[in-house]
N, C-alpha and C positions, 0 to 999 in steps of 0.2 A: 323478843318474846315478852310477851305483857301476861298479865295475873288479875283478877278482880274478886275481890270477894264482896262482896252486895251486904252487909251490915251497917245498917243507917246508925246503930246506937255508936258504931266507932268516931259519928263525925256529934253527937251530942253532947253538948260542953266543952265542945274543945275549941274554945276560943281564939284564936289566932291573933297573936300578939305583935304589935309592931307601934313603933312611938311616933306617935301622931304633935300636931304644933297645935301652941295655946294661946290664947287673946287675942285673937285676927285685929288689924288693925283694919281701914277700908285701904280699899286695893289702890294703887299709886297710877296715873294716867302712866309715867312712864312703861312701868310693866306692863300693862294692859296692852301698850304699844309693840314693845318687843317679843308679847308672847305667843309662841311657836309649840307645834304637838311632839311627843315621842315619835322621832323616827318612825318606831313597830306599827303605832296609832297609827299616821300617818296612809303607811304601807295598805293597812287590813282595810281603812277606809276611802283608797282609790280601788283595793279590790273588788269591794263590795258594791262598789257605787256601779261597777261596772260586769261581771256576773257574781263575781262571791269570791269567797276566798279560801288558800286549804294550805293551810298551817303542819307545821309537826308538834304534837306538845308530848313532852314528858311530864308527868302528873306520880307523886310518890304521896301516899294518900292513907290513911287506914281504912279504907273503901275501894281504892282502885291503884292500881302500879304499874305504870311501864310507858312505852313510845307509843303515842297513837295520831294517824291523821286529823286533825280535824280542819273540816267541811263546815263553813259559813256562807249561808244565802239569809237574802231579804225575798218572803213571799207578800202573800195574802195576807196570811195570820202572824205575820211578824218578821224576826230573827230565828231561825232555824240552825242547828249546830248541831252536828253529829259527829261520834268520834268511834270509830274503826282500828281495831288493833292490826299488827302485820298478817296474823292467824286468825281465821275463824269469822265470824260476821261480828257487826256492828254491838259496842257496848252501851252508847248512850245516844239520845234521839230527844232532843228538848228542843221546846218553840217559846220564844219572849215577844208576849205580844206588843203591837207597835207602842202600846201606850202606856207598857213598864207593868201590867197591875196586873199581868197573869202568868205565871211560866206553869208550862207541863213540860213530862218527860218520862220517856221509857228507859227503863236500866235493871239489867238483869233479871229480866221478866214481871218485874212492879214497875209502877206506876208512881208518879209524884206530880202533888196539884199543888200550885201554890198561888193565892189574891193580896193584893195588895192590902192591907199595908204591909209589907215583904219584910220589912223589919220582924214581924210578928211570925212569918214564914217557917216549917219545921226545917230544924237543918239538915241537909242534902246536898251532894255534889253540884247538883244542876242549880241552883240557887247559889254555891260560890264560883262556879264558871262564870253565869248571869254578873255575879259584880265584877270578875275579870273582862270578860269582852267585852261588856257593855261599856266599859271604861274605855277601851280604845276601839271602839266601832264610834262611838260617839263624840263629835266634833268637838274641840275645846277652844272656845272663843270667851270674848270679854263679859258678857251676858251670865257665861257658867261660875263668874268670880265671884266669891261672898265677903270675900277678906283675904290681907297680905300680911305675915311675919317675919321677920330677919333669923334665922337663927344658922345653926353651924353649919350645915350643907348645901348651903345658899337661902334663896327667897323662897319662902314656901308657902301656896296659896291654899285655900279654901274653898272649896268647889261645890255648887250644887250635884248633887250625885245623878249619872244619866241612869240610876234608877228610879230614883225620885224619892228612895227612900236610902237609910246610911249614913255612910260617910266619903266623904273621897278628900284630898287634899294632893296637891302636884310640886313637889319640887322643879324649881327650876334651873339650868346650866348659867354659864356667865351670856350665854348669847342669848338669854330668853327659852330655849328649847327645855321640854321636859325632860326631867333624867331619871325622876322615880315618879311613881302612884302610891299613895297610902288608901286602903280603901277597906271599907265594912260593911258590912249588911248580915242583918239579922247576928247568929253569934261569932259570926267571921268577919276575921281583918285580917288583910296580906300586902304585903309591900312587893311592887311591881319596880324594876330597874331598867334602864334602856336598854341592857343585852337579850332582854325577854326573860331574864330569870324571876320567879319569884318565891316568897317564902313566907309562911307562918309559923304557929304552933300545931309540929305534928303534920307540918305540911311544906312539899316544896315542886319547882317545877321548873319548866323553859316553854317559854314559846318560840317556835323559829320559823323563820319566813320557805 
């Protein structure tokens, strides 16, 4: 059974807190070599590639709560994501267009428009979905590297963010493969793990295949 209650002001300053890495040095050829996506990533973008893909997420939110499907295709106008509770019809309907610099999205009978530069964006759900999938719909190669630092939970890079605006940075395992996402945009940041969990302030979830 899922629940939504539609108040934008519960997602307004609430920053989602999660510790990100400092001084990037420039990325090492080795890593660049060894470096491998998240599993999850992985998964959503051979689905996608080939007709979409449809997830289960649990989303605990002061906006929205509970197990919902969500539906990923690539159209026309972009990235299309819709999310569907067990009961009832459809709660969220968002489109990211191909080139990062527009989302809309229907939810709970408003409307949300957001233009780039998305940093500046109001905060809404669909705008931190947008920095979750977008993060692993989007291939992670040598190109997306800005910088590399050593610290406690392995090598952790620095990444152009596939929204173009934010933050994103990828821990990586011993064999190269990712095992976390650090990522922000606009007043949100949430740390993504390989089991598909993730978490902020005031906010937590799964994605499962």
């Amino acid at each position: 059974m899922s629940r939504a209650t539609w108040s934008l002001a519960g997602l307004v300053g609430a920053a989602l807190c999660a510790g990100g890495c400092r001084s990037f040095g420039p990325p090492r050829a080795a890593t660049l070599a060894a470096l491998r996506p998240m599993p999850l990533a992985a998964a959503l973008q051979r689905d996608l590639a080939a007709d979409g893909f449809g997830v289960t997420l649990e989303l605990e939110t002061p906006v929205l709560t509970g197990v919902f499907d969500a539906v990923g295709a690539v159209g026309d106008a972009g990235l299309r994501l819709q999310l569907f509770p067990d009961v009832g019809g459809k709660v969220l309907d968002m489109t990211i267009a191909s080139d990062w610099r527009v989302i809309d999205a229907e939810a709970g009978g408003a409307s949300y428009h957001a233009e780039a530069p998305l940093d500046a964006a109001a905060p809404h759900l669909a705008l931190l979905l947008a920095a979750l999938f977008g993060e692993l719909v989007t291939p992670l190669d040598a190109a997306r590297v800005r910088g590399e630092r050593l610290e406690r939970d392995g090598v952790c890079l620095e990444l152009w963010p596939a929204a173009g605006a934010g933050s994103a940075e990828a821990v990586l395992g011993p064999d190269g493969a990712v095992v976390a996402y650090r990522i922000g945009l606009g007043v949100f940041t949430l740390t993504l793990v390989a089991d598909g969990s993730f978490s902020g302030r005031r906010l937590a979830g799964r994605i499962s295949p």
